[in-house]
SEKOLLO-70926 format. One record per residue (C-alpha): x, z, y; residue in one letter; residue number from 1. Coordinates in nm, 2 decimals. Layout:
// residues N
+--------+--------+--------+--------+-----+
!   east !     up !  north ! residu ! num !
+--------+--------+--------+--------+-----+
!      X !      Z !      Y !      A ! NUM !
...
+--------+--------+--------+--------+-----+
END
This chain:
// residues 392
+--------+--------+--------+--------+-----+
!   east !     up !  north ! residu ! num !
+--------+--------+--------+--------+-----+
!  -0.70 !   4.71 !   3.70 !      X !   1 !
!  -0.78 !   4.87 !   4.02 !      X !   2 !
!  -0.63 !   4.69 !   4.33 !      X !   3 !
!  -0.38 !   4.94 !   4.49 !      X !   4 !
!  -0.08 !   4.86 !   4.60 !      X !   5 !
!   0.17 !   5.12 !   4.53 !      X !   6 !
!   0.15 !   5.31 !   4.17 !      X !   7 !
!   0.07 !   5.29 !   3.82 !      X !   8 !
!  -0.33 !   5.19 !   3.82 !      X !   9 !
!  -0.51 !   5.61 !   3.80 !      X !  10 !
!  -0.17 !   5.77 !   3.87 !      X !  11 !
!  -0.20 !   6.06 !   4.07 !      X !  12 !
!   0.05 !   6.10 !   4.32 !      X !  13 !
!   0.14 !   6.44 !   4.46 !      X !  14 !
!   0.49 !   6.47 !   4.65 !      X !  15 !
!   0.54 !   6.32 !   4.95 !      X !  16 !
!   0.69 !   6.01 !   5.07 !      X !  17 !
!   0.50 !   5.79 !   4.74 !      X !  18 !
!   0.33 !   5.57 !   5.00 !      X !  19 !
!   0.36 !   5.18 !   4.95 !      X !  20 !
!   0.22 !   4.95 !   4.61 !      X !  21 !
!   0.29 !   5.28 !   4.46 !      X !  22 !
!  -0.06 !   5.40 !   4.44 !      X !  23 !
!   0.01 !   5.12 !   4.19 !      X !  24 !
!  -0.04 !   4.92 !   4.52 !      X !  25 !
!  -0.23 !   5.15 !   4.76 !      X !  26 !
!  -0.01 !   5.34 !   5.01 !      X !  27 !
!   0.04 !   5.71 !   4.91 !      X !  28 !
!  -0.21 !   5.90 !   5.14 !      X !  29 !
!  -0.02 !   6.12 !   5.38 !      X !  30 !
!  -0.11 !   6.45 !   5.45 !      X !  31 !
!  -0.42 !   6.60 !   5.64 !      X !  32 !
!  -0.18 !   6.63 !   5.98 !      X !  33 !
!  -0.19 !   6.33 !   6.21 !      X !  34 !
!   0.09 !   6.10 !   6.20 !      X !  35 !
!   0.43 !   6.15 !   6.41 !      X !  36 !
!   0.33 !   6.03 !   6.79 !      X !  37 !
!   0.36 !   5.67 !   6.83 !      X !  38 !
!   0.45 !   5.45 !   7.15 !      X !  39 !
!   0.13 !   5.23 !   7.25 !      X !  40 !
!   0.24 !   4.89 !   7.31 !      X !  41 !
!  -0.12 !   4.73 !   7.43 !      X !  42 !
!  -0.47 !   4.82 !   7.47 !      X !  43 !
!  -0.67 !   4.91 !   7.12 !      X !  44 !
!  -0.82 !   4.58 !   7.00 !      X !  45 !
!  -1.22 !   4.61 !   7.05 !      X !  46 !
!  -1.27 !   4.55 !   6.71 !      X !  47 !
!  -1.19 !   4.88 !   6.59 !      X !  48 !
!  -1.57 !   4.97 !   6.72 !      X !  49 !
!  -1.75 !   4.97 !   6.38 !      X !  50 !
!  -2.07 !   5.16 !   6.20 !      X !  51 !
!  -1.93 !   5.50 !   6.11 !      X !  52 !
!  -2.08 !   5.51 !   5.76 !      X !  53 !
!  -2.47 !   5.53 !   5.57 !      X !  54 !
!  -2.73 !   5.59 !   5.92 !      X !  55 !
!  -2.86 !   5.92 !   5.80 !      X !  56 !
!  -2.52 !   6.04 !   5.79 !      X !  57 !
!  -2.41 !   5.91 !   6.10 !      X !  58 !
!  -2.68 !   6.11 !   6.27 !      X !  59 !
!  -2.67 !   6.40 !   6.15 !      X !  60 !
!  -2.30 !   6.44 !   6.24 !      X !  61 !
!  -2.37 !   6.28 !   6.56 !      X !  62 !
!  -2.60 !   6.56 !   6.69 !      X !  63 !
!  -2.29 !   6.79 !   6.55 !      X !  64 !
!  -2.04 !   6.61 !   6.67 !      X !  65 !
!  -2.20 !   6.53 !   7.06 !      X !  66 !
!  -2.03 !   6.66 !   7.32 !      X !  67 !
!  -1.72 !   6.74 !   7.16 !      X !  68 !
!  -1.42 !   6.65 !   7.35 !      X !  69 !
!  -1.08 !   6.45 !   7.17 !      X !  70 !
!  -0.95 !   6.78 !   7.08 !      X !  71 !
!  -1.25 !   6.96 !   6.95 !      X !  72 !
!  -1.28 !   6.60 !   6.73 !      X !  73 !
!  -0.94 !   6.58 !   6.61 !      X !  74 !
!  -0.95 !   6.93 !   6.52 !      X !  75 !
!  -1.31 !   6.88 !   6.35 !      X !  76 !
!  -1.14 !   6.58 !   6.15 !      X !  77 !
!  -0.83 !   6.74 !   6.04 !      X !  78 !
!  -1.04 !   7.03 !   5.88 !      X !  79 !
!  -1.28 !   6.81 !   5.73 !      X !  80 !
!  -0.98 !   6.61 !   5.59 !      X !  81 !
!  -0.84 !   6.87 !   5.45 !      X !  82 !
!  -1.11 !   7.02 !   5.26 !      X !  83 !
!  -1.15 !   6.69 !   5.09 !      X !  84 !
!  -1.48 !   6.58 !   5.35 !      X !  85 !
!  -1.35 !   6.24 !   5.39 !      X !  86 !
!  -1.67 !   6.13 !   5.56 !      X !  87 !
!  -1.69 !   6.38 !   5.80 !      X !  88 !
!  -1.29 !   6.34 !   5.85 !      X !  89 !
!  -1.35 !   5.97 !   5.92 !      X !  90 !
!  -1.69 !   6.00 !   6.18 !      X !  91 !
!  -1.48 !   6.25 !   6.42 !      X !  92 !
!  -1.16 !   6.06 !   6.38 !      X !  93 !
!  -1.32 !   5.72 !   6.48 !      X !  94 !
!  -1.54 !   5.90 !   6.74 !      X !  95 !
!  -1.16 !   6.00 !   6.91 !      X !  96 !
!  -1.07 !   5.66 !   6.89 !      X !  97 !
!  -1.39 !   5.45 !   7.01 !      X !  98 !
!  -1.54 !   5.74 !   7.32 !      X !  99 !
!  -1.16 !   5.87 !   7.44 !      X ! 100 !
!  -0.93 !   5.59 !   7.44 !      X ! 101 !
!  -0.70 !   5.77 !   7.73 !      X ! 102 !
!  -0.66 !   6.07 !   7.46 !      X ! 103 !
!  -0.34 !   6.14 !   7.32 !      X ! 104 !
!  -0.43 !   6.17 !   7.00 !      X ! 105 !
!  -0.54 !   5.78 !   6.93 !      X ! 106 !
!  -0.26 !   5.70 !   6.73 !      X ! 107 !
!  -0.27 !   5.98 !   6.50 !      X ! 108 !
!  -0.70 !   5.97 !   6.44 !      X ! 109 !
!  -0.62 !   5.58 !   6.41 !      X ! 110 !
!  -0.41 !   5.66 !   6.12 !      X ! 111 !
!  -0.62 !   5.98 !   5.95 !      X ! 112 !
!  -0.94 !   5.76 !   6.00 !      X ! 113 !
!  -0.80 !   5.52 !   5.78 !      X ! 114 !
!  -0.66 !   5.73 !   5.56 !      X ! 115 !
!  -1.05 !   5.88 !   5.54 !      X ! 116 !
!  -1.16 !   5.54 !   5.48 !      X ! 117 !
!  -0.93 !   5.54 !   5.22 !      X ! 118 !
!  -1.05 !   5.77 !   5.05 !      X ! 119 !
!  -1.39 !   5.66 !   5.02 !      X ! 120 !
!  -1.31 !   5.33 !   4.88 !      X ! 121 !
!  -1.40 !   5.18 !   5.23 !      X ! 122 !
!  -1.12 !   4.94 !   5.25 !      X ! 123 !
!  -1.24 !   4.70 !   5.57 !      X ! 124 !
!  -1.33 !   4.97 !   5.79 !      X ! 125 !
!  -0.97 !   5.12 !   5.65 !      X ! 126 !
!  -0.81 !   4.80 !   5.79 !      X ! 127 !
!  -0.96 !   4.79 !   6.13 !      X ! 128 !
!  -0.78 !   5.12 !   6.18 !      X ! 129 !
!  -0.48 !   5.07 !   6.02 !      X ! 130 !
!  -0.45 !   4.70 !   6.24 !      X ! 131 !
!  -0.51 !   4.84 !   6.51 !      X ! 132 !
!  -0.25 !   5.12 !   6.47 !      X ! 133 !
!  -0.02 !   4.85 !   6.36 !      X ! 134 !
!  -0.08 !   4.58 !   6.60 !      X ! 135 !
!  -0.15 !   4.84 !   6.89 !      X ! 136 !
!   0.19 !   5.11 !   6.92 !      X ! 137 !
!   0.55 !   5.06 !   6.77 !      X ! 138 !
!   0.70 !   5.33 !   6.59 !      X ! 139 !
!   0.77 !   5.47 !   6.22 !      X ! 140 !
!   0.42 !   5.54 !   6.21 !      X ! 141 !
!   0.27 !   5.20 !   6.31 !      X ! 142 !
!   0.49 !   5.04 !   6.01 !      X ! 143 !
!   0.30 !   5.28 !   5.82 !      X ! 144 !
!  -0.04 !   5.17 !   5.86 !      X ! 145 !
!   0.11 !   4.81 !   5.83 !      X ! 146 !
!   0.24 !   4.93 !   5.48 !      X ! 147 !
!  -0.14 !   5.05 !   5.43 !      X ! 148 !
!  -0.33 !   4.77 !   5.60 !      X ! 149 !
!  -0.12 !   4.56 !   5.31 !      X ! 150 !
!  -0.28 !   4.78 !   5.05 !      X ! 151 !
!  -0.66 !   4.71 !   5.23 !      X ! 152 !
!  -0.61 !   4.32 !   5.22 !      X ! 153 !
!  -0.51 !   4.44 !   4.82 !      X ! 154 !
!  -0.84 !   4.57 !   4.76 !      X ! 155 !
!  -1.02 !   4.33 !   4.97 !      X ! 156 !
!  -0.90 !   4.04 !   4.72 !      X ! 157 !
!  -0.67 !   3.86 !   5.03 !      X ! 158 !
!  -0.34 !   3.85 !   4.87 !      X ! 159 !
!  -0.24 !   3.59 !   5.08 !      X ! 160 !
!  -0.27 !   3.80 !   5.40 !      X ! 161 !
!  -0.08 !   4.13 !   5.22 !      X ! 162 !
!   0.17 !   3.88 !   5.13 !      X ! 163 !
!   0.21 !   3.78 !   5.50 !      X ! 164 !
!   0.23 !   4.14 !   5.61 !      X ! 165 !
!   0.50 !   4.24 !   5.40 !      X ! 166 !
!   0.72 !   3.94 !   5.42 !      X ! 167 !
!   0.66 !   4.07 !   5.82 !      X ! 168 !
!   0.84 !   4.43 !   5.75 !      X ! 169 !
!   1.05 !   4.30 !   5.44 !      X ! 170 !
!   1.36 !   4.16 !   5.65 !      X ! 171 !
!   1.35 !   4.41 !   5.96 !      X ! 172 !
!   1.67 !   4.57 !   5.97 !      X ! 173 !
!   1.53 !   4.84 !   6.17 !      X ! 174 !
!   1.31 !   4.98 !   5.89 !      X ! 175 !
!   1.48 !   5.25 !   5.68 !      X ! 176 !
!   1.62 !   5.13 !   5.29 !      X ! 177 !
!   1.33 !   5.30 !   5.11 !      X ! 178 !
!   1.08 !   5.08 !   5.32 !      X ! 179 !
!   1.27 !   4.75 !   5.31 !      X ! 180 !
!   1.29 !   4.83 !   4.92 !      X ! 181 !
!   0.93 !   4.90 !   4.94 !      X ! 182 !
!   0.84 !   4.61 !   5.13 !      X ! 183 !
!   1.04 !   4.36 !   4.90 !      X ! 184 !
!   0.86 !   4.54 !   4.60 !      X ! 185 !
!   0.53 !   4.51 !   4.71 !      X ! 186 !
!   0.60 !   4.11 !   4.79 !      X ! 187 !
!   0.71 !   4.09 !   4.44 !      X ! 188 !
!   0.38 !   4.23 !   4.29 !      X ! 189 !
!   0.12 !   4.05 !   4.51 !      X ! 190 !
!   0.33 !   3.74 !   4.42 !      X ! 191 !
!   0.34 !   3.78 !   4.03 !      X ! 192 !
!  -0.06 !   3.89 !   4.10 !      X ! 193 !
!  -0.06 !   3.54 !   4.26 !      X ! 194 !
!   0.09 !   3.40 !   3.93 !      X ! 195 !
!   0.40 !   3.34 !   4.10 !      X ! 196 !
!   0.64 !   3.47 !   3.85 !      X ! 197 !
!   1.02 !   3.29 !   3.98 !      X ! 198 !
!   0.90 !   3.41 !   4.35 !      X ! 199 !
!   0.80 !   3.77 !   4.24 !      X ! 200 !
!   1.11 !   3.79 !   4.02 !      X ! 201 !
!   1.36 !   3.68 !   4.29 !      X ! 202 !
!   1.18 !   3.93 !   4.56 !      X ! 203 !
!   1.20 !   4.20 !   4.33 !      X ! 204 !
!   1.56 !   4.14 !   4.18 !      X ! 205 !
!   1.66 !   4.18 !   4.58 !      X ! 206 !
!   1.46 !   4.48 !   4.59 !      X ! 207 !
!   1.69 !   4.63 !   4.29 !      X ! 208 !
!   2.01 !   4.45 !   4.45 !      X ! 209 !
!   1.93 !   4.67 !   4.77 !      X ! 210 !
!   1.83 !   4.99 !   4.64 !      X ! 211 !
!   2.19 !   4.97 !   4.41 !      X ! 212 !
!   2.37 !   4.94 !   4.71 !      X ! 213 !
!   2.19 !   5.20 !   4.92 !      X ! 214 !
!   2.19 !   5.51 !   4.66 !      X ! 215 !
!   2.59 !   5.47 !   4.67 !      X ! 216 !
!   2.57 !   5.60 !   5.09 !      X ! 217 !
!   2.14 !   5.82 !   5.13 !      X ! 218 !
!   1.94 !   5.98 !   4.88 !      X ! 219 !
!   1.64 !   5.74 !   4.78 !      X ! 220 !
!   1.34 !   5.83 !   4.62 !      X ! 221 !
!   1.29 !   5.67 !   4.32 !      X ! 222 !
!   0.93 !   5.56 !   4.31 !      X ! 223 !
!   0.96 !   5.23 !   4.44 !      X ! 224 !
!   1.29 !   5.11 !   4.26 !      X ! 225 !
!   1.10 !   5.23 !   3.94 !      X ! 226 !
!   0.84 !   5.02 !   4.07 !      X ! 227 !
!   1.06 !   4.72 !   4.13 !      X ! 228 !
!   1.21 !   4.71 !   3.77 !      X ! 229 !
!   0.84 !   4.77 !   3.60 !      X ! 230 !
!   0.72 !   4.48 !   3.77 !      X ! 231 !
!   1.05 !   4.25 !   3.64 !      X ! 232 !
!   0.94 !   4.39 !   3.30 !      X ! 233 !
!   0.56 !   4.28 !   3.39 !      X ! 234 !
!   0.73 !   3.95 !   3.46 !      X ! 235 !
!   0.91 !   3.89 !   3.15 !      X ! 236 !
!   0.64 !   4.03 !   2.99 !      X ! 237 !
!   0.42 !   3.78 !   3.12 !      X ! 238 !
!   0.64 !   3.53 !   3.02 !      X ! 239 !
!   0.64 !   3.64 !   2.68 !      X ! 240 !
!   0.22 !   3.65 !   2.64 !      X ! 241 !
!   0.28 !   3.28 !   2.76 !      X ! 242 !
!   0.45 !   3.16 !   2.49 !      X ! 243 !
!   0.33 !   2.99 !   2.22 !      X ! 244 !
!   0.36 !   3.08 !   1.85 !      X ! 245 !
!   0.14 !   2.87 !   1.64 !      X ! 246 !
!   0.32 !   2.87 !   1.26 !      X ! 247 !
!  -0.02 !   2.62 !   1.19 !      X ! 248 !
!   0.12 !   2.36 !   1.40 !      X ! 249 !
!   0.57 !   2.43 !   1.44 !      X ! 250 !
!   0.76 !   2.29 !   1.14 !      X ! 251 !
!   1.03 !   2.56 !   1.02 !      X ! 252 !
!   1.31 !   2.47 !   1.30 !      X ! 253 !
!   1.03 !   2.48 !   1.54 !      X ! 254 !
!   0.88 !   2.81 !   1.46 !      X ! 255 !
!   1.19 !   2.95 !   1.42 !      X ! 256 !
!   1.31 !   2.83 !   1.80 !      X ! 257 !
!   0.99 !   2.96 !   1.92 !      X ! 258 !
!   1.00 !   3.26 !   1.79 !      X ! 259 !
!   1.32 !   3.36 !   1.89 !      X ! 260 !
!   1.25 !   3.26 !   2.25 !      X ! 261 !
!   0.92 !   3.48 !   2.21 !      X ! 262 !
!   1.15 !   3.78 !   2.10 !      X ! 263 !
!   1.43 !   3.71 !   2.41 !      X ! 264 !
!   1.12 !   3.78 !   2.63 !      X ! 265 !
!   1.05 !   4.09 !   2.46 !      X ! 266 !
!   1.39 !   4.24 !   2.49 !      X ! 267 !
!   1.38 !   4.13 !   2.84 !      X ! 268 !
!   1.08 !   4.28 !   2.92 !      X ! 269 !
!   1.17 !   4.60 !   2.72 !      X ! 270 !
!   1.51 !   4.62 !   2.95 !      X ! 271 !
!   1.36 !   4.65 !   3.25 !      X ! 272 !
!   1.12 !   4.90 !   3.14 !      X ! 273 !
!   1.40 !   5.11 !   3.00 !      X ! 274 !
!   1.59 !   5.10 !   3.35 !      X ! 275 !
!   1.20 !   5.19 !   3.49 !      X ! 276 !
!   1.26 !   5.51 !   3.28 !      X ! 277 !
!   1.57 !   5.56 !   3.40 !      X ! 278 !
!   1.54 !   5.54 !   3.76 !      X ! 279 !
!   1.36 !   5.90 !   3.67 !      X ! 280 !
!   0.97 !   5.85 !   3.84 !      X ! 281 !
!   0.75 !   5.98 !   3.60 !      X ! 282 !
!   0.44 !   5.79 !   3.68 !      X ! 283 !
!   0.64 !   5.45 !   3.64 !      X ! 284 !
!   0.81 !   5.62 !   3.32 !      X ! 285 !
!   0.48 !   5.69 !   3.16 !      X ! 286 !
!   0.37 !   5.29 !   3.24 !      X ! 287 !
!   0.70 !   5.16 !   3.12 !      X ! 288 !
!   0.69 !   5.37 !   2.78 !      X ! 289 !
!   0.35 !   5.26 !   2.71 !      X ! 290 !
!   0.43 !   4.90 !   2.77 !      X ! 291 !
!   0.72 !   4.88 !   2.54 !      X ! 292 !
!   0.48 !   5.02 !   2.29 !      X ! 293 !
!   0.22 !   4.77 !   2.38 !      X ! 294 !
!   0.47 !   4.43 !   2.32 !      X ! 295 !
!   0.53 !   4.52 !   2.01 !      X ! 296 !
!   0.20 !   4.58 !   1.97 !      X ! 297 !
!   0.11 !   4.28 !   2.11 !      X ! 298 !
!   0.39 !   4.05 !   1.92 !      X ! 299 !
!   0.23 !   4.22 !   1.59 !      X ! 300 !
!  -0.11 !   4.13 !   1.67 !      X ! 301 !
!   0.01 !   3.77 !   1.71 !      X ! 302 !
!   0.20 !   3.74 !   1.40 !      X ! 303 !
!  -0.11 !   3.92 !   1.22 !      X ! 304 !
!  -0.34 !   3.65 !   1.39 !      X ! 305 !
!  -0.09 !   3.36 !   1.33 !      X ! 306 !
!  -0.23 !   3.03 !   1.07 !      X ! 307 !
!   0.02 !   3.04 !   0.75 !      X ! 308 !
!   0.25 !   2.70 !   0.83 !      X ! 309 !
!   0.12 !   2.42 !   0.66 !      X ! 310 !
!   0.23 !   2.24 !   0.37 !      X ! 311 !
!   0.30 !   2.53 !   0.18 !      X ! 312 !
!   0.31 !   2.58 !  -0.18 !      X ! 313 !
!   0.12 !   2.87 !  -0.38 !      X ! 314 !
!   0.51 !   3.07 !  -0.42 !      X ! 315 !
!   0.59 !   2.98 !  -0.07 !      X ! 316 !
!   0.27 !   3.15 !   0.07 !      X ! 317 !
!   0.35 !   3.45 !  -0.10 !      X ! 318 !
!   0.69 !   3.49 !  -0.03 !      X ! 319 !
!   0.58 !   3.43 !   0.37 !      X ! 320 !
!   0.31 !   3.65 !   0.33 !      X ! 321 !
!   0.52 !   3.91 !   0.20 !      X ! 322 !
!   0.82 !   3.85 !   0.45 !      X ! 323 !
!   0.55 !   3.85 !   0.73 !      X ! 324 !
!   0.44 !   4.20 !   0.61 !      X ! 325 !
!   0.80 !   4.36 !   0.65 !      X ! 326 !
!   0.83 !   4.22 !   1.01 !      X ! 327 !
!   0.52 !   4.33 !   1.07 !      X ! 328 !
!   0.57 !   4.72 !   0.94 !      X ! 329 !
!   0.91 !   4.72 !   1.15 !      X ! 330 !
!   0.68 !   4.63 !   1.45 !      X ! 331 !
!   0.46 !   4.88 !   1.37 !      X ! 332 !
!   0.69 !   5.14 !   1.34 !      X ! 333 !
!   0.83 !   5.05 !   1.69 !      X ! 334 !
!   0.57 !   5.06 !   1.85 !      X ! 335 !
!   0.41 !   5.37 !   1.68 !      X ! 336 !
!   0.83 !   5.53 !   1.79 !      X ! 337 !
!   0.76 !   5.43 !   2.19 !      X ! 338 !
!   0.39 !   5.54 !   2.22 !      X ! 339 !
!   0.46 !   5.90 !   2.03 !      X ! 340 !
!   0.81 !   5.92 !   2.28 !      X ! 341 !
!   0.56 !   5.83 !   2.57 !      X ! 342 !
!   0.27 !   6.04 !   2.55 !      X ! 343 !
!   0.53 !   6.37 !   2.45 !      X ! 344 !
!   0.68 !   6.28 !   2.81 !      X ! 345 !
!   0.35 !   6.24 !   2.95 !      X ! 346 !
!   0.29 !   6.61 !   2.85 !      X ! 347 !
!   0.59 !   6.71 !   2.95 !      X ! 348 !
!   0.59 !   6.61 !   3.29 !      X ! 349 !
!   0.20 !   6.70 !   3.33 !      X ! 350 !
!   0.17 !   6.29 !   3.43 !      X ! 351 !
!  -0.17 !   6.19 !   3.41 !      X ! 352 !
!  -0.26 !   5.80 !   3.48 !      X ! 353 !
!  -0.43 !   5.57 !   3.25 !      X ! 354 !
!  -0.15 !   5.45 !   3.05 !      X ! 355 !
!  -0.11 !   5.78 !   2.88 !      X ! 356 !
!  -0.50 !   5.76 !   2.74 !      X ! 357 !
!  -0.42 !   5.39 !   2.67 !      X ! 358 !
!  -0.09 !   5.55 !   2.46 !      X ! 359 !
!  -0.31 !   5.75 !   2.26 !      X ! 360 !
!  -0.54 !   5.49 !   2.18 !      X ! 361 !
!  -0.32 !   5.21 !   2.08 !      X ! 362 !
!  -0.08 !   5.51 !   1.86 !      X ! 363 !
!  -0.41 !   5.58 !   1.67 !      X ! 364 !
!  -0.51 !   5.24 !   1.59 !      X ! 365 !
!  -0.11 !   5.15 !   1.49 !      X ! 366 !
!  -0.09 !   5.45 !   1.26 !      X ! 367 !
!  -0.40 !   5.31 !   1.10 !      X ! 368 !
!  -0.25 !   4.93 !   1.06 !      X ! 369 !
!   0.11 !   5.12 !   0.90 !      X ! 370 !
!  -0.13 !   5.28 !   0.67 !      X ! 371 !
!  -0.29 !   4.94 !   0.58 !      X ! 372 !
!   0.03 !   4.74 !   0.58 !      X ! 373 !
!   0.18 !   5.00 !   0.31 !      X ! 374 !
!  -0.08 !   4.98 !   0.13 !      X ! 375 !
!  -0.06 !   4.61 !   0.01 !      X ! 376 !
!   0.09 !   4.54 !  -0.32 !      X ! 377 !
!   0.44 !   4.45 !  -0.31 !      X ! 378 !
!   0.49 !   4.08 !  -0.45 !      X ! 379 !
!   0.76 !   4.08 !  -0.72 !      X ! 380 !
!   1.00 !   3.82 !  -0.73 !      X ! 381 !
!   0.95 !   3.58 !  -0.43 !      X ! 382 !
!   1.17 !   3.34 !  -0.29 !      X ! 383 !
!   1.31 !   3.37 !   0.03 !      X ! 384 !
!   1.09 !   3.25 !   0.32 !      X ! 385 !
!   1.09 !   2.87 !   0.46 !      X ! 386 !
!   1.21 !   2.99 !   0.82 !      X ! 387 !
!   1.43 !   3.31 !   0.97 !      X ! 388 !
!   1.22 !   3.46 !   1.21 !      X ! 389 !
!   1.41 !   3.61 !   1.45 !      X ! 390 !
!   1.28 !   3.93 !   1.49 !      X ! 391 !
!   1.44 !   4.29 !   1.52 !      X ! 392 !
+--------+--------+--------+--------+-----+
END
């Protein structure tokens, strides 16, 4: 999946204040404006001097760009931003920030060049800005470009530094709720990226525990508590793709216990997903419909794939085979349910991300597995199976 901190992997993200893992991790972009004035608290680390993109490109805007002064730049960069020239947005940006350091509009062409950066998929020279924002002036806006220096570390692979970032701005009591819930949030998905699963599930429980307590007394937006309770179903869910079901190798009891722990993560999973829905983001509702969809799905798949258990007599085989099938067609018909609910929603709510083509994909191919499963001969007459299985 792509690395981005803050929403569902391909969501697209359009009202404002989405910023964080939500770009399913990458900070919601902020608009073309610069960000709110900041307070400088130290010079601008040298470091922030960088190549300003491909040569040829760099020249050309440099003979259109020479001789401008910082507010003939920052105007040149705001325009360019906004019609979607991110390149050109993050050449006069920089060029504010490396030739007029005295100018008063460092901070904010710190924070729209790394939004341009951004943009372009150029996440280290995204980074150096955002740092040096960060590490440079205190203010709303410098916690910000922490948020989105986290999501650069994201795409550069180093979850370890995100990680360190975030635990930084998770316990500040000066930060507002939503970026304290953010904050946790993020944590808890870098850490279950880091296979982490108790860690990312405790960070992201106290995400929850603060966002209940915080709706009661301001009005929240709910993209990153959806966020927080999709993850806690990506944990359980995790959990449940982790444990084993091998009928080939279990004895009854065995296969029996195992299966029924396989389901509890299921329903697990499934409960946090529901809550997802319910916290009322549609990006995160789209992912959480389709992932319901997909453990059944994926517990069908199993059980389809699944050795007979051994030591098994001619009947027996058939009555297992047969008591197999009418699990598996309740699976099917489950799953089949959740992705039809999900991608009606989808349409509804104009949501596009790529768990609404992944929907339509998996409901095709589970419509055509219903079709096969009801078209094997019933087997008159069997015993009952050697085990219970568990399942719904």
């Amino acid at each position: 999946m792509t690395r981005s901190l803050p929403r569902p992997p391909g969501a697209r993200r359009s009202r404002p204040g989405a910023a964080g893992l939500a770009a399913a991790l990458a900070l919601s972009l902020a608009a073309c404006a610069g960000p709110r004035p900041a307070e400088r608290v130290g010079p601008v680390p040298e470091e922030v001097r960088f190549p300003e993109g491909p040569a040829v490109e760099v020249s050309s805007l440099d003979l259109e760009l020479s001789g401008k002064n910082d507010e003939e730049l920052f105007a040149v960069g705001t325009a360019a931003f906004a019609s979607g020239d991110y390149r050109r947005a993050a050449v006069a940006f920089g060029r504010v920030v490396d030739l007029h350091t005295g100018s008063a509009h460092v901070a904010p062409a710190l924070f729209d060049a790394g939004l341009s950066h951004e943009r372009l998929g150029e996440w280290r020279e995204a980074l150096l800005r955002f740092e040096a924002l960060a590490k440079g002036y205190v203010g709303p806006d410098a916690d910000e470009a922490a948020f989105h220096a986290a999501a650069a570390k994201w795409h550069l692979g180093d979850l370890a530094g995100a990680r360190g970032i975030l635990e930084g701005l998770a316990p500040r009591q000066d930060l507002s709720s939503s970026n304290r819930i953010r904050a946790l949030t993020e944590t808890g998905v870098v850490d279950l990226e880091l296979g982490e699963l108790d860690r990312a599930e405790r960070g992201l429980r106290l995400a929850v525990s603060l966002w209940s307590e915080a709706q009661d007394r301001e009005r929240l937006d709910p993209y990153h508590p959806a966020q927080a309770h999709y993850y806690l179903g990506e944990v359980e869910r995790t959990r449940f793709r982790e444990a084993p079901l091998d009928p080939s190798r279990d004895g009854d009891h065995a296969l029996e216990a195992a299966l029924e722990r396989k389901t509890e993560f299921l329903l697990a999973a499934q409960g946090y997903y529901l809550r997802a829905i319910r916290v009322g983001d549609p990006d995160w509702a789209i992912a959480s419909g389709y992932r319901i969809g997909e453990l059944y799905d994926e517990l069908h798949a199993q059980m389809t794939a699944a050795p007979l258990p051994p030591g098994l007599s001619e009947e027996e085989r058939v009555a297992y085979r047969e008591e197999l099938g009418r699990k598996l067609k309740v699976l099917l018909v489950k799953a089949i349910a959740v992705y039809e609910q999900t991608i009606a929603a989808a349409r509804q709510g104009n949501v596009d991300n790529r768990f609404v083509e992944a929907a339509q994909g998996s409901l095709e191919r589970m419509k055509r597995s219903l079709v096969e499963v009801e078209a094997l001969p019933p087997e008159a007459g069997a015993p009952p199976p050697p085990a219970a299985t568990g399942l719904p």
